[in-house]
N, C-alpha and C positions, 0 to 999 in steps of 0.2 A: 401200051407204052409203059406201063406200071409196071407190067412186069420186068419188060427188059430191064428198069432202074434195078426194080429186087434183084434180079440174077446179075446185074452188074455189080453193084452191092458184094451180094454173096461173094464173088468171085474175087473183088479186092480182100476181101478179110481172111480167106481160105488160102489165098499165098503163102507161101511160104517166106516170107523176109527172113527169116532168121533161122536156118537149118542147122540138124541135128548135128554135133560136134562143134561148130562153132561157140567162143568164146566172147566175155564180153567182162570192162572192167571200167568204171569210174566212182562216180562221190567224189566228195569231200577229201582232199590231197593232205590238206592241213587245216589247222585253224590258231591262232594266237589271239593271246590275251593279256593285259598288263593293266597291273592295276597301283597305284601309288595312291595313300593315303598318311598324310602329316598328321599329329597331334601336337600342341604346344601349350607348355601349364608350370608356371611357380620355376620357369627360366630351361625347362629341360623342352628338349624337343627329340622326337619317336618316330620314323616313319618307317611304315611298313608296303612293301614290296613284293606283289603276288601277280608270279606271270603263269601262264599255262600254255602249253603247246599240245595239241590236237593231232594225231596221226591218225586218220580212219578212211579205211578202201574197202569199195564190196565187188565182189567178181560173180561170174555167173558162166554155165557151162549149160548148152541147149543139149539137154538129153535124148529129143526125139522135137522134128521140126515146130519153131514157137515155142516150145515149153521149158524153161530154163530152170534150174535152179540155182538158188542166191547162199552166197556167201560173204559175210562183213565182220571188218575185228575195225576195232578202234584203241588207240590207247592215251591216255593224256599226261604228260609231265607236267611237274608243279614243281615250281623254283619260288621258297617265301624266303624273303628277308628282312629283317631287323636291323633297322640304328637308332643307333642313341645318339645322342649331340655330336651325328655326323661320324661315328666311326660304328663299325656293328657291336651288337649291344652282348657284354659280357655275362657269364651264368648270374650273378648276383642280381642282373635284371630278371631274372626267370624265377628266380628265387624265393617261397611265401615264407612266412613267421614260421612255419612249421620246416622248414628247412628241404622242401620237398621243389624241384624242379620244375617249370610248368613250358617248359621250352616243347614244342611238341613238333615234330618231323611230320612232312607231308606226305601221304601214301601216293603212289600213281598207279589210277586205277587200270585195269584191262576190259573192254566190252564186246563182245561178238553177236554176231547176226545167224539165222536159218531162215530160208524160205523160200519162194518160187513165184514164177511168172509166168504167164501165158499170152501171147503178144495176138493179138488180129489186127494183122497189115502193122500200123506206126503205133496203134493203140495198145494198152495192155492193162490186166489185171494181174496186181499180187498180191500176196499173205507173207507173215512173216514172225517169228519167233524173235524178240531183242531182248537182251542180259546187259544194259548200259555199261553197268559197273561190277567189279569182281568186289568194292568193297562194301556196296550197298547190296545185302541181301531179298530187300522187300523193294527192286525197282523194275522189276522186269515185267514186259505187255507183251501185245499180240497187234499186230496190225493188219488193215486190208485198206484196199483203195483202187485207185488206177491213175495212169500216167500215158502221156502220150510223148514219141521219141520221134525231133524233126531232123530229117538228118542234112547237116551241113557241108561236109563233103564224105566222098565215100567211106562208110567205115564210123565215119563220125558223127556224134549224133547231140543235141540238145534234149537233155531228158528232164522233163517236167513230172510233176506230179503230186498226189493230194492220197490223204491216208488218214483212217482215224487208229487212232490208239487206245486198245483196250488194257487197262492195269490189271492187274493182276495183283496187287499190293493187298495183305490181308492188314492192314495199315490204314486208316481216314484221315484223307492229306485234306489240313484245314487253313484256308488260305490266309496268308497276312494280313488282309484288310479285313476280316471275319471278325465281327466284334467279340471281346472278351468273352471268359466265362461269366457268369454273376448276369449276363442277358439273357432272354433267352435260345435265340441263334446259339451263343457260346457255347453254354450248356450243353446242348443237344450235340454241336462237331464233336464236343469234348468230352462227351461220354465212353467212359471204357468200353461196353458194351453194343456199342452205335454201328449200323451196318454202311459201305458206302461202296459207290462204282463212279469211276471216272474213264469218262470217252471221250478224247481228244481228238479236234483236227489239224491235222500238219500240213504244210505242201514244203515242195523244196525244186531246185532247177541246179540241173549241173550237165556235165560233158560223159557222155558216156562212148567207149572205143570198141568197135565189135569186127574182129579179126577170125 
C-alpha cells in the first residue's frame, strides 16, 4: 500500500502544470502611501506632506515544462510637500544664514528583479537576484524559498509564499532600538571595522495569471 501512495506521490509532482511556453504575470499592482505631519511653534504652523505610489509587476516565462524564469521592475513616485501657515512654503523658508537653499527634490527610484522557479504540481521553489533601488547602491539580496499556487479559477491562481533574504550589503544595518555608542552593544554595531550578515524572512500572498 506504501507504495502505491509513493508512486501516486511521484506522479502528482512529475505533472506538468505549467508547460514549456506558457506565461505567467502577478504581484503587487500597486501600493500608496500618505503621510501628513503638522508642526506648530511661536504662532507659525508647517506641514509636511509625503505620498508615495508603488508601481511593481513580475512576469514569468516557462522555458521547458515547470521551470520558469522570473522577471520584476518596480518603481515608486514621491510627491513631498511643504506649507507654511497654510499656503506652500516660499525659498526664504529653505534658506540657512549662509544663504544656501536646503529645499531638497525627491528622487524616484527604479528596482528590478532576476530569477527562477520550479513548480512540482501547485508547489514550487525559487531564487532570485533583487536591486530594490536604482538610488541605494548597498541594498541589494538574494533570495530563496517556496510557495505554493491554489488555483481559483482556470488560469488563476492564489500565490502564497515565504523567502528568506540574504543581503548582500557590505554596510552593518544597525537597528534603531540598538543602544547607543558609549555601551557596549553600540560600540561594537558602530565599529567601522565590524563584520555583519543579515538573513531575513518574508512571506507575501497575491493573484498570480498563467495564460
Amino acid at each position: 500500500m506504501n507504495k502505491v501512495i509513493i508512486f501516486a506521490i511521484m506522479t502528482c509532482l512529475s505533472f506538468s502544470q505549467f508547460e514549456a511556453g506558457k506565461k505567467a504575470v502577478g504581484g503587487q499592482v500597486s501600493t500608496f502611501k500618505s503621510d501628513v505631519t503638522t508642526w506648530e511653534y511661536d504662532g507659525n504652523e508647517i506641514k509636511f506632506t509625503d505620498t508615495a505610489i508603488g508601481l511593481n509587476n513580475t512576469g514569468a516565462y516557462f522555458v521547458i515544462d515547470n521551470l520558469s524564469i522570473l522577471f520584476g521592475v518596480q518603481y515608486v513616485l514621491y510627491n513631498q510637500t511643504w506649507e507654511c501657515n497654510g499656503s506652500d512654503c516660499s525659498d526664504d523658508w529653505f534658506t540657512g544664514s549662509n544663504d544656501i537653499n536646503h529645499a531638497i527634490e525627491p528622487e524616484n527610484p527604479f528596482g528590478y528583479m532576476l530569477g527562477s522557479a520550479y513548480y512540482f504540481g501547485n508547489s514550487y521553489a525559487h531564487t532570485s537576484y533583487v536591486d530594490p533601488s536604482s538610488i541605494d547602491d548597498d541594498d541589494s539580496y538574494i533570495s530563496f524559498g517556496g510557495g505554493y499556487m491554489l488555483e481559483m479559477a482556470p488560469g488563476i491562481y492564489l500565490d502564497t509564499k515565504v523567502e528568506y533574504r540574504h543581503s548582500l550589503s557590505e554596510t552593518s544595518t544597525v537597528p534603531e532600538s540598538a543602544p547607543p555608542t558609549g555601551t557596549d552593544i553600540g560600540d561594537i554595531l558602530n565599529a567601522p571595522d565590524v563584520e555583519s550578515s543579515s538573513l531575513q524572512l518574508y512571506g507575501s500572498m497575491g493573484i498570480t495569471v498563467v495564460f
